[in-house]
N, C-alpha and C positions, 0 to 999 in steps of 0.2 A: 602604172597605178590606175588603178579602179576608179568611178564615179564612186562607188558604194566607199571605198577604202578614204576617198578624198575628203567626202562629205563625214566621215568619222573623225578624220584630223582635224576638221573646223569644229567641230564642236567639239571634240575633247580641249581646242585651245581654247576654245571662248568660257570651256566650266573650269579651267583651269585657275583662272583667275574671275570667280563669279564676281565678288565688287568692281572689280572694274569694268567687265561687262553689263553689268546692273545699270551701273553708273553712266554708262557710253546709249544704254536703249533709254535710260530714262529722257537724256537730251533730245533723242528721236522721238519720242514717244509724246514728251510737251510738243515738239514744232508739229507733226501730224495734229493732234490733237485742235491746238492753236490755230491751226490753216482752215479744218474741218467743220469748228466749231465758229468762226466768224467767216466764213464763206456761209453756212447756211444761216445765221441769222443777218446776212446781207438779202440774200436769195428770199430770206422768209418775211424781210420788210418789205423787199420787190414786189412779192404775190400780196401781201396785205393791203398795198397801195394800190396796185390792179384790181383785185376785187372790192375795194371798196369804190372805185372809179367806176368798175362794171354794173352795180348797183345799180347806177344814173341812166343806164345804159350807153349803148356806143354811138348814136342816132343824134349826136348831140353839139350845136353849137354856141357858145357865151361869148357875150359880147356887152361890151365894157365902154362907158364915155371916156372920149383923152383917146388920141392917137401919137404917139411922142417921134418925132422927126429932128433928123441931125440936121444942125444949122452949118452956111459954110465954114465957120468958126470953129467945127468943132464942140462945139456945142450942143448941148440937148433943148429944144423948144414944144413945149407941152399946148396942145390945142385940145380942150374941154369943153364941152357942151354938152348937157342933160340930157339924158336918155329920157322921156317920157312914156307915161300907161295908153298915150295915143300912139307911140312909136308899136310898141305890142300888141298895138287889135289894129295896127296896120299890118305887121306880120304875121299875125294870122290868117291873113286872106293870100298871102304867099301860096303859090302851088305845092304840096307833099308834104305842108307843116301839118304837124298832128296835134301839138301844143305850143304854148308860148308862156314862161312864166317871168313876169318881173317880179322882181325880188327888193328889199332894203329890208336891213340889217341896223339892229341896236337891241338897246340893253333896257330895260324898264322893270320896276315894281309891280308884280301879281298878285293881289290882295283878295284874299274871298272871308271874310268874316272877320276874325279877330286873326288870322293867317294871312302872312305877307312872303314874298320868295323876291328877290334880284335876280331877274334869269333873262337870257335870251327872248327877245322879241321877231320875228322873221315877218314882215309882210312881204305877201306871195299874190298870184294871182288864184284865181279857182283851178284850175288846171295841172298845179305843183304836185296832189297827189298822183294823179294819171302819169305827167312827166316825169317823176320821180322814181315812179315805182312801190310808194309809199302804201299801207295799207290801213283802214282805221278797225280800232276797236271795238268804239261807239260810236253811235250817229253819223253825220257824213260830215264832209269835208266844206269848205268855204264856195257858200254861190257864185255865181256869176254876178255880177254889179245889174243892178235896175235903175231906169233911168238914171244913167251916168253916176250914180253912188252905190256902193255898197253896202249890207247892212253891218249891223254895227257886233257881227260874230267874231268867236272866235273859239280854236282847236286848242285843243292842251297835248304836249305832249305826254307818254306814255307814266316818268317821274314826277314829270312837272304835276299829272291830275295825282299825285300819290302824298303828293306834299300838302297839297292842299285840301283833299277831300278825302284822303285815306279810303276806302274800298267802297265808300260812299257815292252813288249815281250823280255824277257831276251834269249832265246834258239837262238844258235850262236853267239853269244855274247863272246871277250876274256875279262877275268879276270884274274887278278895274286892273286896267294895264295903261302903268303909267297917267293914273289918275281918270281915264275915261272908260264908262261901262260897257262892258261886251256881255251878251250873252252864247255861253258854252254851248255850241251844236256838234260838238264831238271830241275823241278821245284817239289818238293814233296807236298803232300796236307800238309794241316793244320793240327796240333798232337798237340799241346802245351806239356804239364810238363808231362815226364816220372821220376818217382823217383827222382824226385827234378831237372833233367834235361830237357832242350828248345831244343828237338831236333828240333824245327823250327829253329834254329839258328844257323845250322852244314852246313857247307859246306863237301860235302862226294865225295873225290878225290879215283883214283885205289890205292891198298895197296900197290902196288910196287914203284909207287911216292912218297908215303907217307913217306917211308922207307930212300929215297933220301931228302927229303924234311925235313925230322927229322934227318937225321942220324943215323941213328937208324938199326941193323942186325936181328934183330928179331922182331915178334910180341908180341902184349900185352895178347892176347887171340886166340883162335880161339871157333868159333862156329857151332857144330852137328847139325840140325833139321836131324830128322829120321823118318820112316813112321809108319806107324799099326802095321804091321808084324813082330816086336819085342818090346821088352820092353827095358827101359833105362839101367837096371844091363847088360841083355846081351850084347848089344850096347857098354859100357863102357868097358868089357873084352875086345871085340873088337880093341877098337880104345886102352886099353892100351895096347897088346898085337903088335901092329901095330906099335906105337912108341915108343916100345922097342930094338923092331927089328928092327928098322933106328937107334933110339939114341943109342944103347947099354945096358940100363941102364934108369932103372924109375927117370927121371928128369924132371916131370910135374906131375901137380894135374887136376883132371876131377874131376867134380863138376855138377850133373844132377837138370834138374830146379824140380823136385820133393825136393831134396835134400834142395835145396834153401827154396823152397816154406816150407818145413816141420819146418826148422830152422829158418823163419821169422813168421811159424804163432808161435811155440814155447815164441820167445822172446817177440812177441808184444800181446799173452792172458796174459803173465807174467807182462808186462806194464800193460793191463786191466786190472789184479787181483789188482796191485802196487795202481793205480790211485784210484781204487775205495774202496782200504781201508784208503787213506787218505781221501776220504770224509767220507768214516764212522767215522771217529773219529767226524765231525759232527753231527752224529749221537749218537756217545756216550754220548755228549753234551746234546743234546734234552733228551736222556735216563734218566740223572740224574735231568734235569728241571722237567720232570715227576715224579721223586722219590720224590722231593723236595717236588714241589706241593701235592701229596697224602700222603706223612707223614704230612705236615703241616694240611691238611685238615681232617686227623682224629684225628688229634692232636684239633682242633677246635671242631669239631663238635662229642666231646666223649659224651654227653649230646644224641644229637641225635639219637645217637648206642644205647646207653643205653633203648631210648623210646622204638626203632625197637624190641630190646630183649624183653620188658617186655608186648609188645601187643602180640607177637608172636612168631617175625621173630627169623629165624633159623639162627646159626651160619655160614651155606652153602650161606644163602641168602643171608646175610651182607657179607662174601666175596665174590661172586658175584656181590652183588651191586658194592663195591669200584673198583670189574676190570672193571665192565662195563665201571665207571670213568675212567678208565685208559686206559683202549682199545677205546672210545670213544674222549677220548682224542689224543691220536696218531693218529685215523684213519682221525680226523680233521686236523692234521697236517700234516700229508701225502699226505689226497687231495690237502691241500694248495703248500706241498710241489711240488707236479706235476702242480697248475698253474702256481709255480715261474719259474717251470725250462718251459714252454713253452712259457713264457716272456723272460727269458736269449737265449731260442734258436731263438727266431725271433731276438732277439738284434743281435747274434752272423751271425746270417744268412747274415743280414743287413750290420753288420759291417767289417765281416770276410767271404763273398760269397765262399770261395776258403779253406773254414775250414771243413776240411772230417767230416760229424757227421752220424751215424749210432742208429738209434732211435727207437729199438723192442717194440711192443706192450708186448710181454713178462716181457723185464726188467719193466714198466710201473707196471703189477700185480705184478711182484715179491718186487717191492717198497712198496707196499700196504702190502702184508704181512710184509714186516720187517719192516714197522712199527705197523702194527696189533702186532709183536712178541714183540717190543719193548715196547710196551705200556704193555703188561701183564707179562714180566718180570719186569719192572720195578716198575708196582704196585703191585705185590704179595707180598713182604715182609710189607708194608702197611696197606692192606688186612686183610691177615692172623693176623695181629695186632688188628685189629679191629672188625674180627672175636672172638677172643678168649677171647675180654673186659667180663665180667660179668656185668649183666645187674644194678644191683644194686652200685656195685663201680662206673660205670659212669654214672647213674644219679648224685651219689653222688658229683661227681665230677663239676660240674655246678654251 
């Protein structure tokens, strides 16, 4: 028997009965579909959270008051101490730092006229635009402090100055945030969602207002950028070595954005892995549609085996033939599988514009084989069944 001749009996079986072949690709065709389509929107949160981390750049380390150490008990025991805006113009006389930004964080009233907003307050130091990567609109960015205070400015961001002044030239302009006046010396461009955060929507005051404004003796953070000329390990001895020697005593954690970056891509291929074996179970589905169908079909057609042995055909050949059925079967179901899921991505596109999806030509062949794989595991036992008929019993058997 022919390839050309074999590959004609697979498919004159499989139209023989087109609902039930319909019905056996469509199982294959969800699990593809289901594997392909939460693989890459795993894949497409992965990249969204790297670039948005890339932003900040990669030069970068934060460091945090509270160092948390296990006690012999078993136990967790929390050692805190303020970070201070003297801790931060002590590290910036660190060798290769390029910037230094402390930061606190809260919420406050934006008031300019008869217009009031609730919105994010960020004090930062001067340096956060540079650090950051951040660009303005209008006017610049927050001074550097003169004699030990700063003045009493502040940046809008991008929505924030839209809310309030609508297309109107907001720079000089006083606003109260959280009841005390600043005046407006600038406007940041457009950024939308950082990590789930609008930093268009931040008003960025001096950190030493900030401080007064919150009540607050300490900072939340401070933030390293550092240049070429070292690496983050050495940099990080650095600066703990630096505020031990002020604190006494290691009572803060550094945290370098490699660090980050390694432990987010860590957790979120482990989401990928997590997502795309719940579609497989899709696919196990179709696997067994498959098994279903090829036992039923040589359960039918033992008559038929039987002719094939007695003109000729080799036991090698008739299993062959049935995987052909069966790998021909999957690979239909597969392709089907890849137009369903490029109808679910234009829906998603459509309907969810702002839904990170990340869509490899690779995963695309890798779909194809595993359902090429699925289709010949799952008709070999089949197969091999109707393989080993003797040709006389299954005439008989008619």
């Amino acid at each position: 028997m022919q390839l050309r001749d074999g590959l004609a009996l697979a498919c004159s079986a499989l139209l023989s009965r087109p609902l039930r072949s319909l019905l056996t690709l469509l199982g294959v065709a969800i699990g593809i579909a289901a594997v392909a389509l939460l693989t890459s929107i795993g894949e497409g949160l992965r990249g969204y959270v790297q670039d948005n981390f890339a932003q900040f750049g990669s030069r970068n380390v934060s460091i945090r008051p509270g160092m948390i150490r296990t006690s012999g008990l078993g136990g967790l025991l929390s050692s805190v101490r303020p970070l201070t805006v003297a801790d931060a113009d002590a590290l910036r006389r660190l060798p290769h730092v390029e910037a230094v930004v402390p930061i606190i964080q809260g919420n406050g009233d934006i008031q300019f006229a008869a217009r009031s907003r609730n919105t994010g307050v960020l004090g930062c130091g001067y340096q956060m635009a540079q650090a950051w990567r951040f660009k303005l609109a209008l006017g610049q960015f927050l001074p550097a402090a003169r004699d030990g205070r700063s003045p009493p400015y502040v940046v809008l961001g991008h929505r924030l100055r839209l809310e309030l002044f609508g297309e109107a030239n907001p720079l000089g302009e006083l606003v109260r945030v959280g009841g005390t006046r600043f005046r407006v010396i600038g406007v940041m461009e457009r950024k939308g969602q950082l990590l789930g955060f609008d930093v268009d929507d931040i008003a960025y005051i001096p950190v030493d207002w900030a401080q007064s404004l919150f009540n607050r003796n300490g900072l939340a953070k401070i933030n390293v950028v550092f240049g070429t000329g070292t690496h983050s390990v050495l940099l990080s001895e650095s600066i703990r070595r630096l505020l031990i020697e002020r604190h006494g005593t290691e009572d803060f954690s550094l945290t370098t954005q490699d660090d980050m970056l390694r432990s987010l891509d860590r957790i979120l291929a482990s989401l990928t892995v997590a997502v795309g074996a719940l579609g497989g179970i899709s696919l196990l589905v179709g696997a067994v549609g498959i098994l279903t169908i090829m036992t039923t079909s040589v359960a039918e057609r033992t008559a038929e085996i039987g002719l094939l042995r007695a003109i000729g055909a080799s036991p090698r050949q008739v299993l062959g033939l049935f995987l052909a059925e069966a790998l021909l079967l999957s690979l239909l179901g597969g392709g089907l599988g890849l137009l369903l899921l490029g109808l679910l991505l234009g829906g998603l596109h459509l309907g969810l514009p702002g839904l990170p999806l990340s869509l490899q030509p690779l995963f695309l062949l890798l779909a194809l084989l595993l359902a090429g794989l699925i289709g010949i595991l799952a008709g070999l036992a089949p197969a091999r069944r109707a393989a080993r008929m003797h040709p006389v019993a299954a005439l008989r058997s008619d």
